[in-house]
C-alpha positions as CSV (number, residue, x, y, z in Angstrom):
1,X,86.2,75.6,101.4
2,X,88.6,77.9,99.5
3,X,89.9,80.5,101.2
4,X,88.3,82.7,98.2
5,X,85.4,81.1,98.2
6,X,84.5,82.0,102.2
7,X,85.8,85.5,101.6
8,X,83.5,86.3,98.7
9,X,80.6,84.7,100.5
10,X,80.9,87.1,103.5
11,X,81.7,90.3,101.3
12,X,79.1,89.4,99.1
13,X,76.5,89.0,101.9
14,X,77.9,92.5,103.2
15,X,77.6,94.1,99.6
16,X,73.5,93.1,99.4
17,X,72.9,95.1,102.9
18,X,74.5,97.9,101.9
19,X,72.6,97.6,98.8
20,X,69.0,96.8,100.0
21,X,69.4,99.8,102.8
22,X,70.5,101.8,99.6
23,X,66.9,101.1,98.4
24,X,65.2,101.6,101.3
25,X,66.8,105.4,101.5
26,X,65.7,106.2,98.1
27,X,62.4,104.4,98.7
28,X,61.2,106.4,101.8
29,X,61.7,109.7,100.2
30,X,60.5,109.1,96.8
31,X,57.9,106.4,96.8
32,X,55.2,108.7,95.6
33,X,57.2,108.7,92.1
34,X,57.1,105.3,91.6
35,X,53.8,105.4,89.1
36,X,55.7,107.4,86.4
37,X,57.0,104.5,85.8
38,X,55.5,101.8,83.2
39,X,54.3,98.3,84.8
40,X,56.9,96.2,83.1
41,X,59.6,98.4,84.3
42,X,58.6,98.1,87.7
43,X,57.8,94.3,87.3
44,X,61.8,94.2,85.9
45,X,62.9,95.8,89.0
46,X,61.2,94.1,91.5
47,X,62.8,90.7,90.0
48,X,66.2,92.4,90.1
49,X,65.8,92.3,93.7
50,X,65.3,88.6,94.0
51,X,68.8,87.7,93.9
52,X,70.0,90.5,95.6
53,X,68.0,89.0,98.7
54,X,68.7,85.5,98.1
55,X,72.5,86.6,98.3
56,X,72.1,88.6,101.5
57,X,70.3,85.1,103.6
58,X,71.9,82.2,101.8
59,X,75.2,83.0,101.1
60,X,76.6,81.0,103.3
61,X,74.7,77.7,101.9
62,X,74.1,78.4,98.5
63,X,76.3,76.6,96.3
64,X,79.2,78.6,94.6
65,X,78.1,78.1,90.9
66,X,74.7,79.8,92.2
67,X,76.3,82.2,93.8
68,X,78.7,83.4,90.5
69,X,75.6,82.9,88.6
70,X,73.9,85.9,91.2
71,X,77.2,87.9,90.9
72,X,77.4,87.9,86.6
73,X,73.4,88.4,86.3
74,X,72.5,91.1,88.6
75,X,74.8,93.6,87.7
76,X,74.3,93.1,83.8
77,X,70.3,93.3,85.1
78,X,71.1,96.2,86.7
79,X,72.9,98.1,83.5
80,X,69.5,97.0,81.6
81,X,67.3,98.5,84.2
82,X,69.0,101.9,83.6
83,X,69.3,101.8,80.2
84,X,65.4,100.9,79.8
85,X,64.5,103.7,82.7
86,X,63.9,106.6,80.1
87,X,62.0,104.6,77.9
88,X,59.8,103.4,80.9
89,X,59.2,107.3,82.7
90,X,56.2,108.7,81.6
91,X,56.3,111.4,84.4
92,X,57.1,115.2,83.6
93,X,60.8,116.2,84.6
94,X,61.6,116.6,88.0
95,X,64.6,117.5,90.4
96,X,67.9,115.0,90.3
97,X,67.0,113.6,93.8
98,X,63.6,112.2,92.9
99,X,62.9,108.5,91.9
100,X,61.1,109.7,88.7
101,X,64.1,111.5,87.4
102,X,65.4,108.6,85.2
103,X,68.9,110.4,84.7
104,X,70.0,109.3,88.3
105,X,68.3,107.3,90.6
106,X,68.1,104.4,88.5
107,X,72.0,104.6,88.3
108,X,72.5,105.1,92.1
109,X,70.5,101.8,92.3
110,X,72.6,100.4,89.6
111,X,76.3,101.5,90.8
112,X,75.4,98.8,94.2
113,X,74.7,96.4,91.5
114,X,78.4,97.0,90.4
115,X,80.3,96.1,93.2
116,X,79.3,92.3,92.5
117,X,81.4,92.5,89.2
118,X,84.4,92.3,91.8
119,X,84.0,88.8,92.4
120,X,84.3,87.6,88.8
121,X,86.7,90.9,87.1
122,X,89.5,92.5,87.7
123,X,89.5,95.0,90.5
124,X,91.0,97.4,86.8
125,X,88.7,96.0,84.5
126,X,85.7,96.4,86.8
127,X,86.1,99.9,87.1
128,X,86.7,100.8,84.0
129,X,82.8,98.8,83.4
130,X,81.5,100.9,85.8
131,X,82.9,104.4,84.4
132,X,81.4,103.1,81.1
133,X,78.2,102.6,82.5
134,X,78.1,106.2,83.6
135,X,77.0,106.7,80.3
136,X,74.0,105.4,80.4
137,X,71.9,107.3,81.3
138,X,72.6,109.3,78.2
139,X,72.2,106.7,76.1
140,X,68.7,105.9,77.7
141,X,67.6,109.3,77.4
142,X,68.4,109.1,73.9
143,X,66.9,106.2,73.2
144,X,63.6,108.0,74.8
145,X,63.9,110.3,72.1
146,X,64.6,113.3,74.6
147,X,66.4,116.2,74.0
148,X,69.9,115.7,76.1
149,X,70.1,119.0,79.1
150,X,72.9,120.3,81.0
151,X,72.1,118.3,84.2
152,X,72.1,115.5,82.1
153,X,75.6,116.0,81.3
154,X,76.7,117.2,84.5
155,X,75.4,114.1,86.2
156,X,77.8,111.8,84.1
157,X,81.0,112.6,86.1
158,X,79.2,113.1,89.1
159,X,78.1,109.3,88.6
160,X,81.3,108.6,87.7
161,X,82.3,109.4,91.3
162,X,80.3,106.4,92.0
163,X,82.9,103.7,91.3
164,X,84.3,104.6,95.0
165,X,81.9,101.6,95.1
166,X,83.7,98.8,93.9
167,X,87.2,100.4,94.7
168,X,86.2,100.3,98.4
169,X,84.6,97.1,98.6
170,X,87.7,95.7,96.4
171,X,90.1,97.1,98.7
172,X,88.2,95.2,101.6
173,X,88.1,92.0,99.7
174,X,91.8,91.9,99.1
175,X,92.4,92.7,102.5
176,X,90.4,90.0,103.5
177,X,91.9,87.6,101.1
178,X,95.2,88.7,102.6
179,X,94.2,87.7,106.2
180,X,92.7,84.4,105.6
181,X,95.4,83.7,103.8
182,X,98.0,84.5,106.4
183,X,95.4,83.0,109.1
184,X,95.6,79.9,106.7
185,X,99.6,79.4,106.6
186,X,99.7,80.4,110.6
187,X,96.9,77.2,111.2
188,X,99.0,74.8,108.8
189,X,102.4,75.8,110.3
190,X,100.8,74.5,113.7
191,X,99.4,71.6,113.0
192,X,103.2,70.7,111.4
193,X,104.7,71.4,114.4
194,X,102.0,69.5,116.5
195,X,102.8,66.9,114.1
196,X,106.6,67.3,114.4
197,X,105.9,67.7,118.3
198,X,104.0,63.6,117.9
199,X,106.9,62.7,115.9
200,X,110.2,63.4,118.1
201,X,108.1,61.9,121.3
202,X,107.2,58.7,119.1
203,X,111.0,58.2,118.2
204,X,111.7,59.4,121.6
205,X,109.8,56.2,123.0
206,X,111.1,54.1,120.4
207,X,114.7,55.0,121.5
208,X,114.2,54.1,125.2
209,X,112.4,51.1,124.6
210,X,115.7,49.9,122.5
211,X,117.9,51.0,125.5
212,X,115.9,50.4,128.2
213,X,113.4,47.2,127.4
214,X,115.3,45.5,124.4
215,X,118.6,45.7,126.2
216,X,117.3,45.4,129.7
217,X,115.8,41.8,128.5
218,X,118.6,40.9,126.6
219,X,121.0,40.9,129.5
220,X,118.3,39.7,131.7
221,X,118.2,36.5,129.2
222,X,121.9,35.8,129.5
223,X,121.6,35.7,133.3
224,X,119.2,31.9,132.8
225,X,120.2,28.7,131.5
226,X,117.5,26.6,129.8
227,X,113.5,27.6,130.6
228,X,113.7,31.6,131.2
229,X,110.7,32.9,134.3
230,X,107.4,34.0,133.1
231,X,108.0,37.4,134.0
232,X,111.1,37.7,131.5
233,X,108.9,35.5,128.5
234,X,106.0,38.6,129.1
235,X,108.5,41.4,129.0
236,X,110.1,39.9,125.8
237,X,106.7,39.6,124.8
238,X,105.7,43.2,124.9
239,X,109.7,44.5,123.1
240,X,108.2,42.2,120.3
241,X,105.1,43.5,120.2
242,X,106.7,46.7,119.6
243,X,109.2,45.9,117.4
244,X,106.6,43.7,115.3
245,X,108.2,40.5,113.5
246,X,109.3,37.2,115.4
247,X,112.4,34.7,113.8
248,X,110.9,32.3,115.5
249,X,106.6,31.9,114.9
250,X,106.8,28.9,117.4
251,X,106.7,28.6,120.7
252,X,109.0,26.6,122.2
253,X,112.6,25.9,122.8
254,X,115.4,26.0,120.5
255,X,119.1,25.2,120.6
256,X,122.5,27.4,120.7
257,X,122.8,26.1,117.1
258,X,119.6,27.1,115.9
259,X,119.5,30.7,117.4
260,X,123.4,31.2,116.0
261,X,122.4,30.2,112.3
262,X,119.7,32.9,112.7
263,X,122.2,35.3,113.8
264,X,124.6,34.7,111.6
265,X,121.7,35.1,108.6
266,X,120.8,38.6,110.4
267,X,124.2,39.7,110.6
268,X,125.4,39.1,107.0
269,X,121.9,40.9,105.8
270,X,122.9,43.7,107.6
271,X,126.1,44.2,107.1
272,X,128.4,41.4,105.4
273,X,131.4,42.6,106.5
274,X,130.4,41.9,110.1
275,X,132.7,39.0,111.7
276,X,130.7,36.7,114.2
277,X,132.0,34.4,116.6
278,X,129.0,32.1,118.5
279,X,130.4,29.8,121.3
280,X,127.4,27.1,122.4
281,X,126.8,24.9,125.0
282,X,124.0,22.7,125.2
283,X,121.7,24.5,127.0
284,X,118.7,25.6,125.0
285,X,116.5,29.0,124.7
286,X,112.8,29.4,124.7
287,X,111.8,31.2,121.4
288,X,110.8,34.5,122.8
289,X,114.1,34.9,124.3
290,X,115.9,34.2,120.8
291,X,113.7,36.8,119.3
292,X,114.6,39.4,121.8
293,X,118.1,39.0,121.5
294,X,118.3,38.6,117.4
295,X,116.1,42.5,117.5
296,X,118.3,43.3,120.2
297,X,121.6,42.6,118.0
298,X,120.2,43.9,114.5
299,X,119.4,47.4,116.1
300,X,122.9,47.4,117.5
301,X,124.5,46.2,115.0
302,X,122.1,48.8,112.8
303,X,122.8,52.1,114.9
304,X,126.8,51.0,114.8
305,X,126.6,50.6,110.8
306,X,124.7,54.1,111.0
307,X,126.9,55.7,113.1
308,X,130.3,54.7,112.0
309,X,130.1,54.5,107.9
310,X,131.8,53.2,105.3
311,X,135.4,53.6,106.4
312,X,134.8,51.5,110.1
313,X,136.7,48.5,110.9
């Protein structure tokens, strides 16, 4: 999940409580106003609720084309509501804090709407949508074909005051993005190390088993003539099981000759300036032995061509 994504889920989630205890406030002190209003305006605004509670329980679920699709439509529902409220009161004038006063609650309900416009606008452009919409009101009343008052007026830069709203809660969501984000980097920086950490102690194994076993059962091999112990055909068995690839896929023995024109193709692979010098007898190797000691030569041979560059001798 984007690190957006989880951040506008939780913020969005925190945006519909604040909103639904919103309307419970107004609801408790000013249910007895609801009937100036007409049916279908009420109908409008108990739909407008729907999403509002779907955000609240399943925003952590819901898909994120379902949530956007909550966080364009309700506040544009909202900005209809308001607009529509003068044409839907049917009540006589009342004071600014009642429900049937459709100059300002509407709007108060309308300004939580607002806040989801953060998560698809600019924090700028958001609030300069919600200053619009302070308006309004006006514009309902007029369409209402009421006669504009002095409240009416006074209530539009006291609404105005209301896009605290979606600076706050955009202030918290950048703060938030901030945080994951540096939570993010911190988690990602570990796991490299960790990974660093596996790394070093893999080459670290690698190195002694080229020092230790490699070498160990190359001088070990020297020390026998002809048929080498079990023990030292099992410990060359586990280097090459390590190492991975075998010269020789037979088992068996092989000459002096055999294992020095191996060498000798090793070598000049490697490094064809190398000068070898093979002296034989007629004792014989087993394979695994010969194996052992052609790895054992091409890493040294590899870590001196590494080591001493170009210019060596």
């Amino acid at each position: 999940m984007a690190i957006a994504d989880s951040v506008d889920r939780a913020l969005s989630r925190l945006t519909s409580g604040v909103w639904i205890l919103l309307i419970l406030g107004l609801a408790s002190r000013d249910f007895q106003r609801i009937g100036a209003y007409d049916t279908w305006w009420l109908v409008l605004t108990a739909i407008s609720f729907v999403p509002v509670v779907v955000n609240m329980v399943f925003a952590r679920v819901l898909p994120m084309t379902v949530l956007r699709t909550i966080w364009i439509v309700t506040p544009l529902f909202g900005f209809v509501r308001v607009t529509l409220a003068s044409l839907a009161y049917n009540g006589d004038a009342v004071g600014p804090s009642g429900l049937g006063d459709p100059a300002q609650t509407p709007w108060v309900i309308a300004s939580a709407f607002s806040v989801y416009l953060i998560f698809w606008m600019r924090r700028q452009t958001a609030v300069v949508v919600v200053l619009a919409t302070s308006f309004l009101p006006l514009v309902s009343t007029v369409l209402a074909g009421r006669a504009l008052t002095s409240a009416d007026l006074v209530n539009v830069p006291l609404s105005m005051a209301l896009f605290a709203f979606v600076a706050i809660f955009s202030g918290r969501r950048n703060l938030m993005l901030r945080f994951r984000t540096l939570e993010e980097q911190a988690r990602a920086a570990e796991t490299n190390r960790l990974r660093a950490a596996a790394a070093a102690e893999q080459h670290a194994r690698f190195v002694r088993l080229v020092h230790d076993e490699v070498l160990s059962s190359l001088t070990a091999a020297l020390r026998f003539e002809g048929k080498p112990p079990q023990l030292l055909r099992e410990q060359a068995g586990r280097v090459l099981s390590v190492l991975g690839g075998r010269a020789f896929t037979a088992s068996g023995m092989i000459t002096c000759e055999a294992l020095g024109q191996q060498l000798r193709a090793l070598i000049q692979g490697i490094d064809p300036a190398t000068e070898l010098q093979i002296q034989c007898d007629n004792g014989e190797l087993h394979t695994q032995t010969a194996d052992v000691i052609l790895a054992a030569a091409g890493e040294a041979l590899r870590n001196s061509v590494r080591h001493a560059g170009d210019t060596a001798q």
